[in-house]
MMTF fields as JSON, N, C-alpha, C and O atoms, coordinates in Angstrom:
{
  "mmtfVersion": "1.0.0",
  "mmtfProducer": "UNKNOWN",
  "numBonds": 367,
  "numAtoms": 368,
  "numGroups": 92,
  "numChains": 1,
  "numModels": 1,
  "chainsPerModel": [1],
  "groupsPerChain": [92],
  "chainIdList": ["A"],
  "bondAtomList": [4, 2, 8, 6, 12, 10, 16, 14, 20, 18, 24, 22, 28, 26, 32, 30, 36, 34, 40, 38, 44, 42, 48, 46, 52, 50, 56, 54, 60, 58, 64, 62, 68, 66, 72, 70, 76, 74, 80, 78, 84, 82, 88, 86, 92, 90, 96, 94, 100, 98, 104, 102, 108, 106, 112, 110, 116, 114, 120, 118, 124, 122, 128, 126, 132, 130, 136, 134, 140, 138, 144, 142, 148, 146, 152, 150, 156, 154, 160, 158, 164, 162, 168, 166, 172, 170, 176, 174, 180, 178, 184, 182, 188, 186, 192, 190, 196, 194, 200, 198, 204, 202, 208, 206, 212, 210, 216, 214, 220, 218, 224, 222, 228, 226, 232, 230, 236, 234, 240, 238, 244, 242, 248, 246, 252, 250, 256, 254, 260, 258, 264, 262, 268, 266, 272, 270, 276, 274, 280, 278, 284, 282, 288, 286, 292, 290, 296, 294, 300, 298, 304, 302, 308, 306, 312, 310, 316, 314, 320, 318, 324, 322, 328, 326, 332, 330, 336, 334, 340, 338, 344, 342, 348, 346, 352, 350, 356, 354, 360, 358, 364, 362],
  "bondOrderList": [1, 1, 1, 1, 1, 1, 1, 1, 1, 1, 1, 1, 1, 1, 1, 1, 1, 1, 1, 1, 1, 1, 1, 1, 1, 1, 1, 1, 1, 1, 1, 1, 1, 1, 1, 1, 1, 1, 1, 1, 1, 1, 1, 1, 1, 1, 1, 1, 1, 1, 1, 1, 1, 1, 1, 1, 1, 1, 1, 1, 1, 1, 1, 1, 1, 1, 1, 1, 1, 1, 1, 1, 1, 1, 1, 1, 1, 1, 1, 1, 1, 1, 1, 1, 1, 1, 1, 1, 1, 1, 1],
  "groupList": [{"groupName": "UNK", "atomNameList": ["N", "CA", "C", "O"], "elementList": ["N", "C", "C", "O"], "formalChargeList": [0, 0, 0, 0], "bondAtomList": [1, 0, 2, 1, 3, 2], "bondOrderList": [1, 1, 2], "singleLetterCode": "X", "chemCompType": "L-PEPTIDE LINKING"}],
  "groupTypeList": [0, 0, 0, 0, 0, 0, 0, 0, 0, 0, 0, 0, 0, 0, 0, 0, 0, 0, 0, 0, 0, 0, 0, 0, 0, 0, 0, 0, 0, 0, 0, 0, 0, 0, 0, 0, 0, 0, 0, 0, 0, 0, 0, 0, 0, 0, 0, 0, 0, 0, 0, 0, 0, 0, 0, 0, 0, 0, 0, 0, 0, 0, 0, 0, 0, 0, 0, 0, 0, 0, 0, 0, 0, 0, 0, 0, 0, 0, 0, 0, 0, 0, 0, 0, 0, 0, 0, 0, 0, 0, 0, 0],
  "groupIdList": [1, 2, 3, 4, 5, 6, 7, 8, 9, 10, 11, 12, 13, 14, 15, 16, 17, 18, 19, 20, 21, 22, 23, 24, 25, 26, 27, 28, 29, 30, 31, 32, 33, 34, 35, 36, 37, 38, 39, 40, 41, 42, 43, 44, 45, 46, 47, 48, 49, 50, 51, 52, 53, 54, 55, 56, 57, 58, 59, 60, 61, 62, 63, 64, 65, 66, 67, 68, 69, 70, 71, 72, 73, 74, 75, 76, 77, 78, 79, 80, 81, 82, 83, 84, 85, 86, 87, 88, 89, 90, 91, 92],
  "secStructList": [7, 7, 1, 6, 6, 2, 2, 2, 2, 6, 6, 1, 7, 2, 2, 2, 2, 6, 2, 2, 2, 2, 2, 2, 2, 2, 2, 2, 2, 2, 2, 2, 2, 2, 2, 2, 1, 7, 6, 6, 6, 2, 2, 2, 2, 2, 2, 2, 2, 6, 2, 2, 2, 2, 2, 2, 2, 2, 2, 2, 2, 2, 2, 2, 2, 2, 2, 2, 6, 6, 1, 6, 6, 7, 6, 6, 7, 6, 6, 2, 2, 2, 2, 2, 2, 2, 2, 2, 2, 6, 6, 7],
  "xCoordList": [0.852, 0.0, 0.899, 1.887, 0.589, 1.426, 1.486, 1.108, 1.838, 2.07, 0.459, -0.334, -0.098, -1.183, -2.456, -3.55, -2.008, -3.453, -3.417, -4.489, -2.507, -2.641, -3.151, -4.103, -2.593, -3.43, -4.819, -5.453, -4.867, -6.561, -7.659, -8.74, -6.728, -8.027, -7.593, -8.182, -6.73, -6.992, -7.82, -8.327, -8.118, -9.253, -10.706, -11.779, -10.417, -12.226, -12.658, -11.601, -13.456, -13.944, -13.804, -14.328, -13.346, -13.223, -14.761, -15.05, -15.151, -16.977, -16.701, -16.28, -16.927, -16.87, -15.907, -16.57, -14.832, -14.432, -14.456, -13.882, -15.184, -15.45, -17.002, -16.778, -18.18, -19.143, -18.948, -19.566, -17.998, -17.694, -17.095, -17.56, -16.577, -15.689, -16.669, -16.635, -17.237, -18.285, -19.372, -19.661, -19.838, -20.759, -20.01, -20.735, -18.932, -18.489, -18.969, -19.522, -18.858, -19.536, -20.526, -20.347, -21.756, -22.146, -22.195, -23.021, -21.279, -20.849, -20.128, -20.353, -19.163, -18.164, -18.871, -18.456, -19.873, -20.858, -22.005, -22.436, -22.122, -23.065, -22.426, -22.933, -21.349, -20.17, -19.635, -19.719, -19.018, -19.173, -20.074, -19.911, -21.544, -22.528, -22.896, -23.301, -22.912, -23.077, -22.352, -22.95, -21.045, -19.954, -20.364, -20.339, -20.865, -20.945, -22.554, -22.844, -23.383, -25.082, -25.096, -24.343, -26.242, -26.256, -27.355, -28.09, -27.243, -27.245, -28.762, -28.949, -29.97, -31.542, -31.069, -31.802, -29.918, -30.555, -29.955, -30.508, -29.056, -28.555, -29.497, -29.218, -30.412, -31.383, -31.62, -31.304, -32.153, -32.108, -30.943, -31.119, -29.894, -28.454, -28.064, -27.328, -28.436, -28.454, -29.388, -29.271, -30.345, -31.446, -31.292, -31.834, -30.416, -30.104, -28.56, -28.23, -28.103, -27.055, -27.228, -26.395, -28.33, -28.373, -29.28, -29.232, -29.776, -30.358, -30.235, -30.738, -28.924, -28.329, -27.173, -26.223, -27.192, -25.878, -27.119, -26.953, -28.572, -29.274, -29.344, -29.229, -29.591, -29.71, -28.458, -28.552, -26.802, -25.928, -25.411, -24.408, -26.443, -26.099, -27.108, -26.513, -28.152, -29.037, -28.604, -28.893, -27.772, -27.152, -26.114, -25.943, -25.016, -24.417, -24.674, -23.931, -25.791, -26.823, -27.503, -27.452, -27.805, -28.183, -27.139, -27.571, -25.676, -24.701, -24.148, -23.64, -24.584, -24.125, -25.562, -25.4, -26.852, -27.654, -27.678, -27.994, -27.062, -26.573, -25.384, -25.118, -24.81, -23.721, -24.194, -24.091, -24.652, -25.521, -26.13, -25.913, -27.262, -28.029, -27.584, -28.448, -26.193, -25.137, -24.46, -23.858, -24.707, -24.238, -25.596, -26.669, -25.482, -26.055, -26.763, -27.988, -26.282, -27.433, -27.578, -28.063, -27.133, -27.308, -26.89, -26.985, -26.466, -25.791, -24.802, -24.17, -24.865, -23.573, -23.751, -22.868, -24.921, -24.719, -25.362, -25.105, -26.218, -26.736, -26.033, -26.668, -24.926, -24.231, -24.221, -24.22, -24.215, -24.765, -25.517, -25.42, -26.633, -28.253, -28.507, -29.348, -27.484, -27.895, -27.176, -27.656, -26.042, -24.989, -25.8, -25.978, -26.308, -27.344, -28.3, -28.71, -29.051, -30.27, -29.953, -30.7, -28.83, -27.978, -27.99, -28.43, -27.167, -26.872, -28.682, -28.95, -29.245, -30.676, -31.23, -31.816, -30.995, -31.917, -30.911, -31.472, -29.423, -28.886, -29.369, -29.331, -29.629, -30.194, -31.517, -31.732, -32.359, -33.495, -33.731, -34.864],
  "yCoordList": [-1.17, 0.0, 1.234, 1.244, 2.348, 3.632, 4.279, 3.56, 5.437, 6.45, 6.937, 6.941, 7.267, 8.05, 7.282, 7.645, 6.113, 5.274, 4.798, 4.592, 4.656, 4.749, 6.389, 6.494, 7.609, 8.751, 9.153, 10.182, 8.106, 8.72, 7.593, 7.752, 6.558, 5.307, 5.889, 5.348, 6.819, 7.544, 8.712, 9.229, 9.217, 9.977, 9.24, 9.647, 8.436, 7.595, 7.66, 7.511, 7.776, 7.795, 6.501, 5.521, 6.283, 4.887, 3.886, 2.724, 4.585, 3.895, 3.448, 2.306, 4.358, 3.944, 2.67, 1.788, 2.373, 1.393, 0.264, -0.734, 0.25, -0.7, -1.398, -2.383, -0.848, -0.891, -1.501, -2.41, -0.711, -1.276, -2.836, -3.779, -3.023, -3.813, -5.244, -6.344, -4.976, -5.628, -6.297, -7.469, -4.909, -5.124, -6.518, -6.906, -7.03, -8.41, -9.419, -10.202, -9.664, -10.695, -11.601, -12.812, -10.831, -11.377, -12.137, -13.029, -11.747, -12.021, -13.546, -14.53, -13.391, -14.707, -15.635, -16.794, -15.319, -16.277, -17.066, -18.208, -15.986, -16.841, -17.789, -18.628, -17.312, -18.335, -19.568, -20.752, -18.979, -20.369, -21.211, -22.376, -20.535, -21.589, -22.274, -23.404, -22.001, -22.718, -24.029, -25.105, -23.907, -24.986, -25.77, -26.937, -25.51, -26.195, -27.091, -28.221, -25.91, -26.133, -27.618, -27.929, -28.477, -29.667, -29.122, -28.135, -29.781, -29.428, -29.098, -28.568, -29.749, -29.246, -27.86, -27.052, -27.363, -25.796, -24.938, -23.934, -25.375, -24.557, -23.295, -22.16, -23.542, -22.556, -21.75, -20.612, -21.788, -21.005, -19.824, -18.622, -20.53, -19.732, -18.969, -18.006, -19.211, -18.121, -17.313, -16.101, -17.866, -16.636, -15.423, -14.318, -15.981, -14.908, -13.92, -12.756, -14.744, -14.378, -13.33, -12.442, -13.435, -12.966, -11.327, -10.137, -11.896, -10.425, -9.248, -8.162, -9.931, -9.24, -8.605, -7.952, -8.687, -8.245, -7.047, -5.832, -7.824, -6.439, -5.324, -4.215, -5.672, -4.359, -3.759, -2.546, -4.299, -3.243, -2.742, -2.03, -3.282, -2.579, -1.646, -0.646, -1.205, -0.134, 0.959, 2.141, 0.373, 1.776, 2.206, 3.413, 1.001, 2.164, 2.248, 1.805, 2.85, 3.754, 4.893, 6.043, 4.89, 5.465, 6.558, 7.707, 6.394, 6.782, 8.201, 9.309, 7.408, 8.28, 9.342, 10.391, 8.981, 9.85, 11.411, 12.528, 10.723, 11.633, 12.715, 13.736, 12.233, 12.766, 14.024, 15.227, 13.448, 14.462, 15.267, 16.455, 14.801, 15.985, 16.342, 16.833, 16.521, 17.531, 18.903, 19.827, 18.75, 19.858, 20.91, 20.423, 21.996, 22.951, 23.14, 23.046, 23.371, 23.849, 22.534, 22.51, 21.468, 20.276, 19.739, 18.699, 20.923, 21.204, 19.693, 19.124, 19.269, 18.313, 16.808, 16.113, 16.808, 16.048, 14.471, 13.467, 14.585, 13.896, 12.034, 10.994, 12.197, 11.128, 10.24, 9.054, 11.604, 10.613, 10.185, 8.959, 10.674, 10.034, 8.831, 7.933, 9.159, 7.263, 6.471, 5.338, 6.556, 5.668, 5.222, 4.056, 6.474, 5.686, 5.019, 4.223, 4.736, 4.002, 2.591, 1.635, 2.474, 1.513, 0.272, -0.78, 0.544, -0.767, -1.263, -2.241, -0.429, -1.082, -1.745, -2.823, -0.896, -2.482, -3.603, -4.673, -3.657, -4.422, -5.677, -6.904, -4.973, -5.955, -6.708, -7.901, -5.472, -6.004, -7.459, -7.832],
  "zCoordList": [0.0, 0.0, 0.0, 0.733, -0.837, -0.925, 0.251, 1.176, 0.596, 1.436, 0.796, 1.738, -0.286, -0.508, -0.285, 0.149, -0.705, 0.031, 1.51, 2.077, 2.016, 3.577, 3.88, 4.654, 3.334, 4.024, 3.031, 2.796, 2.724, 1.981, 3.132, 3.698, 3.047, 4.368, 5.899, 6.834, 6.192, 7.851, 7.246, 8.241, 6.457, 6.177, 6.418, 6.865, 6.102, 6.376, 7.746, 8.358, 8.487, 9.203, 10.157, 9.627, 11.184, 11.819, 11.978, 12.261, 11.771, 12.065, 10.712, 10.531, 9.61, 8.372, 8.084, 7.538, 8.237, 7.906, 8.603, 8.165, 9.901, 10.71, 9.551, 8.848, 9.537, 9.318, 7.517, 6.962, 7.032, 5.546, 6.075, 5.433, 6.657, 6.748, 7.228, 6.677, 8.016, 8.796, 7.501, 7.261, 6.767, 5.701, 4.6, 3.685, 4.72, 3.797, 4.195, 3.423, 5.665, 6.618, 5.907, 5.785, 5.369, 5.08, 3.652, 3.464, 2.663, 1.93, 2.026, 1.321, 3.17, 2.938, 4.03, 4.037, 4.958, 5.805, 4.328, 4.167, 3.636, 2.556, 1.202, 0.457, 1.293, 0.229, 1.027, 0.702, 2.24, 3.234, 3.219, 2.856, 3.765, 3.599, 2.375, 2.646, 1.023, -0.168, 0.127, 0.136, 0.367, 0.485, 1.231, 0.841, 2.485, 4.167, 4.276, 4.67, 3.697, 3.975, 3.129, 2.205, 3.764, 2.865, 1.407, 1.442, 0.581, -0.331, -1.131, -2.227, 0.092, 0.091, 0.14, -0.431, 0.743, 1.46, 0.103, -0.344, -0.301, -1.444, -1.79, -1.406, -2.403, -2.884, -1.908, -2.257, -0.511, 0.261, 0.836, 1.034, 0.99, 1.201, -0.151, 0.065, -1.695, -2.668, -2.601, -2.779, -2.354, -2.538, -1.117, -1.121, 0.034, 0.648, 0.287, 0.511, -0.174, -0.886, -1.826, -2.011, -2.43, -3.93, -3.432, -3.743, -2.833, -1.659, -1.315, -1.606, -0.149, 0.615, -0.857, -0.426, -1.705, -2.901, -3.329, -3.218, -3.915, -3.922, -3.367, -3.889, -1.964, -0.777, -0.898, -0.709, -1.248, -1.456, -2.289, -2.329, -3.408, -5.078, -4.693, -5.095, -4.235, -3.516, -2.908, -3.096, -2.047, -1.215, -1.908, -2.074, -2.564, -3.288, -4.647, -5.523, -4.831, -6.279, -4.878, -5.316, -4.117, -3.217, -2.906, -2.998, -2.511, -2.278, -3.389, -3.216, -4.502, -5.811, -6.078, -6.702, -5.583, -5.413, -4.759, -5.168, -3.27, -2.319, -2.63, -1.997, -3.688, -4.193, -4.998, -4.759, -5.855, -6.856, -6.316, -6.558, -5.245, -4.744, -4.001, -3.275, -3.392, -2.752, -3.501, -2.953, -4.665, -5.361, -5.611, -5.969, -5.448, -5.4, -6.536, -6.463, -7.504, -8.93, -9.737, -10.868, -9.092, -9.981, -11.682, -12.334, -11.862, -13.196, -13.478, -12.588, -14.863, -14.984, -13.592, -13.089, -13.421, -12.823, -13.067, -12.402, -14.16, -14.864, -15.052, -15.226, -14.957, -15.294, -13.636, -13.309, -12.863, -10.911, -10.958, -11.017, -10.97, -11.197, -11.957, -11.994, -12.525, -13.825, -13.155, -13.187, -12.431, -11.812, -10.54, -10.186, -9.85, -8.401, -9.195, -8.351, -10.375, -10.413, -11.126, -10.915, -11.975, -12.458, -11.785, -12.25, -9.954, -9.723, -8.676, -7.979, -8.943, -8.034, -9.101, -9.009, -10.478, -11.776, -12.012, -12.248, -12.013, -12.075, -10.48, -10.381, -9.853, -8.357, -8.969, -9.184, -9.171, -9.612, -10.84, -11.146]
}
């Protein structure tokens, strides 16, 4: 890791990278379980799998929303707005 990416991640917020960090959990608990679960459950452990990937292709299209409607005259910003609504139909 550089000198510039170590001082751009002590810029993050310590919550923030706890909570990002936390947010994989369920990621590698549901790849685990594919492997582990006997094999009736399969379908069940993707379909939470496949989910929980929706709900965070959501927030971050949500994220890039917030972005956009942070700028004041909204000008040029057109290309945010398509990027927040992108990954919620890609979920969908």
């Amino acid at each position: 890791m550089s000198s510039n990416d170590r001082q751009a991640l002590a810029q993050v917020p310590t919550a923030a990278r706890w909570l990002g960090g936390a947010g994989l959990i369920p990621f590698v608990a549901g790849a685990a379980a594919l492997w582990l679960v006997p094999a009736v459950h399969d379908r069940v452990v993707a379909d939470l799998l496949v989910g929980y990937a929706a709900t965070i292709l959501a927030f971050m299209g949500a994220v890039h929303w917030g972005l956009a409607m942070s700028v004041a005259d909204g000008r040029g910003m057109t290309r945010w707005f398509v990027a927040g609504v992108v990954p919620a139909l890609v979920a969908w």
